[in-house]
Each structure stands twice: as C-alpha cells, then as structure tokens.
Gaussian input, Z-matrix of N, CA and C with variables (Angstrom, degrees):
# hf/3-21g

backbone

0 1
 N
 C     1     B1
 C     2     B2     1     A1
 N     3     B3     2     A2     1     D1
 C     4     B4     3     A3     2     D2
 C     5     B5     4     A4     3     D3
 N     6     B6     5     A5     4     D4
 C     7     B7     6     A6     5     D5
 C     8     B8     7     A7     6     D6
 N     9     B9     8     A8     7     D7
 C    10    B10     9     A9     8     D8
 C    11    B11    10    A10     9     D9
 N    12    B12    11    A11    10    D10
 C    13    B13    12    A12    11    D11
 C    14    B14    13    A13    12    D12
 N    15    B15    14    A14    13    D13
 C    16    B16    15    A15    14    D14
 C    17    B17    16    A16    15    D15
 N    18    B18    17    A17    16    D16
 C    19    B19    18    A18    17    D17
 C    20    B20    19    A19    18    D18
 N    21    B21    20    A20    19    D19
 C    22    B22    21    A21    20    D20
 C    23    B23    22    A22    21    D21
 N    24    B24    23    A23    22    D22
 C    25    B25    24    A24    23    D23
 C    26    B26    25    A25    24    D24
 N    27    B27    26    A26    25    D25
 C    28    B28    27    A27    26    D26
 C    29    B29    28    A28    27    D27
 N    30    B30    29    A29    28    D28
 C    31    B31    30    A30    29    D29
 C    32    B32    31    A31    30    D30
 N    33    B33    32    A32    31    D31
 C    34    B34    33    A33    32    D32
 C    35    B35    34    A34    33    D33
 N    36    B36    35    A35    34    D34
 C    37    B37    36    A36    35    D35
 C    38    B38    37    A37    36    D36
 N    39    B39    38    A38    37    D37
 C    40    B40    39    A39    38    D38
 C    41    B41    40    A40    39    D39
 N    42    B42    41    A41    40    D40
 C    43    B43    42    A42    41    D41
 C    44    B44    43    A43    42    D42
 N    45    B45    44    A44    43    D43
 C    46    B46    45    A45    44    D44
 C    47    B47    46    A46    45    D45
 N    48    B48    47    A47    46    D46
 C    49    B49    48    A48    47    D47
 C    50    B50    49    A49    48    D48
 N    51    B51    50    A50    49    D49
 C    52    B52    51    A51    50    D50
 C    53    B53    52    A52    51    D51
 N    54    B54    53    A53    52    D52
 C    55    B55    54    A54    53    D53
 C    56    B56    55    A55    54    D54
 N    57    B57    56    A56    55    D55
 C    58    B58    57    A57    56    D56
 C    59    B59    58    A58    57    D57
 N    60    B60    59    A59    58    D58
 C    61    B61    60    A60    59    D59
 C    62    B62    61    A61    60    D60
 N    63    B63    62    A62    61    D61
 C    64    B64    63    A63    62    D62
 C    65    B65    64    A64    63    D63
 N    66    B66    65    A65    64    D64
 C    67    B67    66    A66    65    D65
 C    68    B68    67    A67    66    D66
 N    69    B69    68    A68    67    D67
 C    70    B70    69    A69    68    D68
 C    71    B71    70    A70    69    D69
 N    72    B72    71    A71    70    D70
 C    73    B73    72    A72    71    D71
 C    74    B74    73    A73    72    D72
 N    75    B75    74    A74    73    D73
 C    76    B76    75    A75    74    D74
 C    77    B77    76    A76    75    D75
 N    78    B78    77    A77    76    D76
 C    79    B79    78    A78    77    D77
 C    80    B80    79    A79    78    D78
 N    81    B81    80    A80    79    D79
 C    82    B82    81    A81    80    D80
 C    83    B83    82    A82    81    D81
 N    84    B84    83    A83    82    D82
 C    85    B85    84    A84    83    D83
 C    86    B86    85    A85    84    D84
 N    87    B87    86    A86    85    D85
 C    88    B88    87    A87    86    D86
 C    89    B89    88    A88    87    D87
 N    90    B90    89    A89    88    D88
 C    91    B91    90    A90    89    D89
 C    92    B92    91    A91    90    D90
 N    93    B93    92    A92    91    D91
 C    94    B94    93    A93    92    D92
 C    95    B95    94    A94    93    D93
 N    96    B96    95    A95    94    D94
 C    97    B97    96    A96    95    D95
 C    98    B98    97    A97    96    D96
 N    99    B99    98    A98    97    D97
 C   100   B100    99    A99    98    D98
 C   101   B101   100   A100    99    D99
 N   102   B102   101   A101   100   D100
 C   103   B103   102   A102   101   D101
 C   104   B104   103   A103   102   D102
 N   105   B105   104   A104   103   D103
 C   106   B106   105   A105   104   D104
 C   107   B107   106   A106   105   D105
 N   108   B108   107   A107   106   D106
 C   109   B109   108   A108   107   D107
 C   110   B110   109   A109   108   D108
 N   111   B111   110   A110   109   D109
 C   112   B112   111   A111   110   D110
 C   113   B113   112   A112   111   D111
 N   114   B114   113   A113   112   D112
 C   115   B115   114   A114   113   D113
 C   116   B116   115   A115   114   D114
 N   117   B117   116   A116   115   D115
 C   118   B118   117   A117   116   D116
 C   119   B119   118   A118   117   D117
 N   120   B120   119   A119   118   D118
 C   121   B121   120   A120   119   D119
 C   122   B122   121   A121   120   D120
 N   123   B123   122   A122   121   D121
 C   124   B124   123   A123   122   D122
 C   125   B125   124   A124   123   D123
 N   126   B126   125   A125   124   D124
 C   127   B127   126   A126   125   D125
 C   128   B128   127   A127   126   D126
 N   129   B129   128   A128   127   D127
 C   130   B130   129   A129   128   D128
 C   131   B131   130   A130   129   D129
 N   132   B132   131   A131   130   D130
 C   133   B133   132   A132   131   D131
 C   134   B134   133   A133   132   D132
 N   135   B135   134   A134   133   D133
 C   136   B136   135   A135   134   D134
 C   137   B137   136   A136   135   D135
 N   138   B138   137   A137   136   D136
 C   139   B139   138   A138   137   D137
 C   140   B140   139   A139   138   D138
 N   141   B141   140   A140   139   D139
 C   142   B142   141   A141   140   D140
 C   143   B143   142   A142   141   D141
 N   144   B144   143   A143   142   D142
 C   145   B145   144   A144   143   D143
 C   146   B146   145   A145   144   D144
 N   147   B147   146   A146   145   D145
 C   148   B148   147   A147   146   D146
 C   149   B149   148   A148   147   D147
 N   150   B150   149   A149   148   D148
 C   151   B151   150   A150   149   D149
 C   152   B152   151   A151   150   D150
 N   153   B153   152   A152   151   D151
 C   154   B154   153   A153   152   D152
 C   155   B155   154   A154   153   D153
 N   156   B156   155   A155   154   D154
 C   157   B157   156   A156   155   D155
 C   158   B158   157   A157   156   D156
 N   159   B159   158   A158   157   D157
 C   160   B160   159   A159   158   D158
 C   161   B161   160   A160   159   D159
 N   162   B162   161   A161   160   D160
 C   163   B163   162   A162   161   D161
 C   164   B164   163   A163   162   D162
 N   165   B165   164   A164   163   D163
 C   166   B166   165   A165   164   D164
 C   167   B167   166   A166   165   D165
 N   168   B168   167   A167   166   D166
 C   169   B169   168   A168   167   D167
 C   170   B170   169   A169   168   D168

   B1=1.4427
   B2=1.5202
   B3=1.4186
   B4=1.4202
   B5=1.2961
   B6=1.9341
   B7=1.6188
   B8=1.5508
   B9=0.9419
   B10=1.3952
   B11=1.5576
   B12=1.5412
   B13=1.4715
   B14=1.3825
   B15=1.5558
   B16=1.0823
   B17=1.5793
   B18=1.4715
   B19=1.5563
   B20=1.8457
   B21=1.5232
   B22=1.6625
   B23=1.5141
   B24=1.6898
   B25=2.0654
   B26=1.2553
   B27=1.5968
   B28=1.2646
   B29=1.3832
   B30=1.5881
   B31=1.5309
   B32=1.8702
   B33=1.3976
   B34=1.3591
   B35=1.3998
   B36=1.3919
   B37=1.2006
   B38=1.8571
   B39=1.1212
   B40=2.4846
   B41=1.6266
   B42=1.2836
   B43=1.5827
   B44=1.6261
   B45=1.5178
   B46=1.2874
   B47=1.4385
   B48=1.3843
   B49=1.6072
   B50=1.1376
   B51=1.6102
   B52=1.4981
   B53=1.7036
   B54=1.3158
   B55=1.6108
   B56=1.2668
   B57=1.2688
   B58=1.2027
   B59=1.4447
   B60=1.2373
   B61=2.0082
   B62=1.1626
   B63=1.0385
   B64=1.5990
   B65=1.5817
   B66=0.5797
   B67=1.6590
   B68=1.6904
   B69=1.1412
   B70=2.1211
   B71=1.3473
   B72=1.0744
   B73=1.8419
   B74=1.3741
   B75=1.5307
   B76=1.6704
   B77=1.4794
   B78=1.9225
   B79=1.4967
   B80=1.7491
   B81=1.3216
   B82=1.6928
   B83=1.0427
   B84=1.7851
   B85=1.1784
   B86=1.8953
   B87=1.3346
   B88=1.6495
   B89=1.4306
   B90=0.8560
   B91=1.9782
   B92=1.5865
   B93=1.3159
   B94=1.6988
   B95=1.1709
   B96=1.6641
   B97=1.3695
   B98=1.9553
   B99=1.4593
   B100=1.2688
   B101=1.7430
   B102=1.0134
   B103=1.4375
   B104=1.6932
   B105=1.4132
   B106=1.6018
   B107=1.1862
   B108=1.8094
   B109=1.6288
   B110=1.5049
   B111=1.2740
   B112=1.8629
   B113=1.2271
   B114=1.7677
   B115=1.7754
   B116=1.3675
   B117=1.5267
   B118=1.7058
   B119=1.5389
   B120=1.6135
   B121=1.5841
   B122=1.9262
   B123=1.6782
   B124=1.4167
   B125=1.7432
   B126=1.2160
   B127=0.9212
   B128=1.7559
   B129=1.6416
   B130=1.5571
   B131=1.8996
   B132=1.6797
   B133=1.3949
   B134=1.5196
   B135=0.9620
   B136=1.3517
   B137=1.4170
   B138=1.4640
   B139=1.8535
   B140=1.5114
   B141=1.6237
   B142=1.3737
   B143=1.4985
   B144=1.6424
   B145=1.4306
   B146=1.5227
   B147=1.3833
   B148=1.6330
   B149=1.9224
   B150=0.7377
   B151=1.8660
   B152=1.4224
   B153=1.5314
   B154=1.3132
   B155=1.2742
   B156=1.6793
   B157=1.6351
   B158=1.2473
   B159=1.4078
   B160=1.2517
   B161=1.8034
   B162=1.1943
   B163=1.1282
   B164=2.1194
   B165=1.2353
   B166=1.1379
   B167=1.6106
   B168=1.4698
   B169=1.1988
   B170=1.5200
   A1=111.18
   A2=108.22
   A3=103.69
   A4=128.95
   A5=107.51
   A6=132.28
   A7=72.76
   A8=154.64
   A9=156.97
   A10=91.63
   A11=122.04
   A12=148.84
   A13=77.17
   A14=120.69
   A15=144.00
   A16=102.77
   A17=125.34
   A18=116.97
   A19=107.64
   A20=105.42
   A21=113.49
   A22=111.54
   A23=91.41
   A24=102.60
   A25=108.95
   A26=126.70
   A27=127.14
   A28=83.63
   A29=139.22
   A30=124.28
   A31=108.61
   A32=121.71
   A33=138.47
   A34=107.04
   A35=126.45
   A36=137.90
   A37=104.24
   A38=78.12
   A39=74.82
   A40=84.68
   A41=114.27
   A42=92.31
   A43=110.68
   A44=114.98
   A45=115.17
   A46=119.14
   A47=112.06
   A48=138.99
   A49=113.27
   A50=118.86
   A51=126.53
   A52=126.06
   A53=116.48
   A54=99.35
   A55=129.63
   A56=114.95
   A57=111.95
   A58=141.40
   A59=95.82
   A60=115.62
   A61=96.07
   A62=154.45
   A63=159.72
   A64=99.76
   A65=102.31
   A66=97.79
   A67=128.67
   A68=79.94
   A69=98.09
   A70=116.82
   A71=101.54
   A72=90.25
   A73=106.49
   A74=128.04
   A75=114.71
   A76=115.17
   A77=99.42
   A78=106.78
   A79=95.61
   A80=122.13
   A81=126.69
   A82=115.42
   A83=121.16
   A84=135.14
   A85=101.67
   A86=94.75
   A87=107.16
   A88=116.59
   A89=121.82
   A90=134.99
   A91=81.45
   A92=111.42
   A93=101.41
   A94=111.28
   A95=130.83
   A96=111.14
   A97=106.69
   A98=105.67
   A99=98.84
   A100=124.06
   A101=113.23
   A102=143.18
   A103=108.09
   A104=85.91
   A105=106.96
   A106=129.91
   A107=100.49
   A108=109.64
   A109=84.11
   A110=131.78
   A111=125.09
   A112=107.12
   A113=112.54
   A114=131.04
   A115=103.92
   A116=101.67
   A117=122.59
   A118=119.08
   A119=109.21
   A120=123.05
   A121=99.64
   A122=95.73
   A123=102.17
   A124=106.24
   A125=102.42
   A126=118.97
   A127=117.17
   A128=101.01
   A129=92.20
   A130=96.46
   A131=103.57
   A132=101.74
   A133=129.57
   A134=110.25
   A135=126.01
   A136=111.80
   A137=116.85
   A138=125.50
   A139=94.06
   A140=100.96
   A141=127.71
   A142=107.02
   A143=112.93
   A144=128.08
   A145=97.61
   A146=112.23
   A147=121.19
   A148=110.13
   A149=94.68
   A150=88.43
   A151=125.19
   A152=104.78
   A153=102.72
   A154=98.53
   A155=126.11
   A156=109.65
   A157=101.92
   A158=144.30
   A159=142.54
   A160=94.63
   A161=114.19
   A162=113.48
   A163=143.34
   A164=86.20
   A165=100.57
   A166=98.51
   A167=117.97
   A168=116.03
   A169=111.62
   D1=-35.81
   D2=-170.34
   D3=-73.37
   D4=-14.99
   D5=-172.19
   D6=-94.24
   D7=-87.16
   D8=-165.92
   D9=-1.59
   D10=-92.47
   D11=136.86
   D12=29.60
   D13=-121.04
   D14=-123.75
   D15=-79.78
   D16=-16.65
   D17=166.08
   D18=-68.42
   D19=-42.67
   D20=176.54
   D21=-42.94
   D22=-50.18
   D23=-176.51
   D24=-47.83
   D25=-41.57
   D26=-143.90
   D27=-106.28
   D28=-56.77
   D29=-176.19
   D30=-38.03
   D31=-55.88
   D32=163.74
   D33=-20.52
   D34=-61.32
   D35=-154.50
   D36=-95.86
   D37=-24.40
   D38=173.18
   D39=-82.25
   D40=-58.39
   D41=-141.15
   D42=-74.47
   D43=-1.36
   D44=171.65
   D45=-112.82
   D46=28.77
   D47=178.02
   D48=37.38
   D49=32.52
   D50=167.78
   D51=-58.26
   D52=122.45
   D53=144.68
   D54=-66.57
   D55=154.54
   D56=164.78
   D57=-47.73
   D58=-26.28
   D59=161.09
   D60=-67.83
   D61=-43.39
   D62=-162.68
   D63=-88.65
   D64=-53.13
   D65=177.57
   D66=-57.83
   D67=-58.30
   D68=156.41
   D69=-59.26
   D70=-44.90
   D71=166.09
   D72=-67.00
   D73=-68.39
   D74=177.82
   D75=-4.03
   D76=-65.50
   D77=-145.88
   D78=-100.64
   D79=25.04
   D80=-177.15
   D81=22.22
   D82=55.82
   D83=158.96
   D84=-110.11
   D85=168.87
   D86=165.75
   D87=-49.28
   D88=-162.14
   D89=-173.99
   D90=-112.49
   D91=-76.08
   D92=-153.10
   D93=-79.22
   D94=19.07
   D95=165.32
   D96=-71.50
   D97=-32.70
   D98=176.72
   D99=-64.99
   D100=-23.12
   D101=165.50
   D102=-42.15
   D103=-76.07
   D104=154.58
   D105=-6.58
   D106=-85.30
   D107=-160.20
   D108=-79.26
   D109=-58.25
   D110=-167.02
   D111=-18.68
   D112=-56.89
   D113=176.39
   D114=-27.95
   D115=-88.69
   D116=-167.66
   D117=-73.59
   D118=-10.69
   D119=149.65
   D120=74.88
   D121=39.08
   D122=-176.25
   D123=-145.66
   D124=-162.57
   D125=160.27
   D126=160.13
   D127=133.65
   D128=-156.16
   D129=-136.72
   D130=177.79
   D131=-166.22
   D132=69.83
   D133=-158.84
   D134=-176.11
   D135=-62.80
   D136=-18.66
   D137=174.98
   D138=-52.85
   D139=-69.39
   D140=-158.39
   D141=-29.42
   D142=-60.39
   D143=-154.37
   D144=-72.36
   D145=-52.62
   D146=172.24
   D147=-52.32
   D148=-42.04
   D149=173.02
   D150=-73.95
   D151=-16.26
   D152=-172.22
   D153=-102.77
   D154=-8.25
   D155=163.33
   D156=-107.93
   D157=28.85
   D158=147.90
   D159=-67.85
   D160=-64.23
   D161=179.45
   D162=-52.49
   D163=-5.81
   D164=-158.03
   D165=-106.33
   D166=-14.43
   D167=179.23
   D168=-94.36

C-alpha cells in the first residue's frame, strides 16, 4: 500500500509539473521526507493516512 502511496505522489506531481519543493509545500511537510519515502519506496504512519487524503481531494 505504501509503494502504492508514493507511485500516486509522483503521478500527482508530473501531471501538475511540481517540484518536489513544491510539493512539500502543498502537503506542509519537509523536502526530504519525500526524498525519504522515494529511497525506502514507502511510507508509513500518520504520513501515510495524511497523503492519501491529500490525494483524494
């Protein structure tokens, strides 16, 4: 679910020609948490639930 997550983040982010600085601001997290999960190809906890209704709106 959580690679699920982070392929959605990144479709999100081409088709609205975001950087990743741009994106982190969207979701008022840091720069390298996205950095982060791309790395470890996850993302878990309380990120998770918050990204998936960032997305949903």
């Amino acid at each position: 679910m959580s690679q699920d997550l982070i392929e959605q983040l990144e479709e999100f982010r081409l088709q609205n020609s975001l950087t990743y600085a741009q994106l982190a601001h969207q979701l008022e997290i840091p720069e390298t948490y996205l950095y982060r999960w791309r790395k470890k190809k996850g993302v878990s906890g309380i990120y998770a639930r918050f990204i998936k209704m960032f997305l949903e709106r």
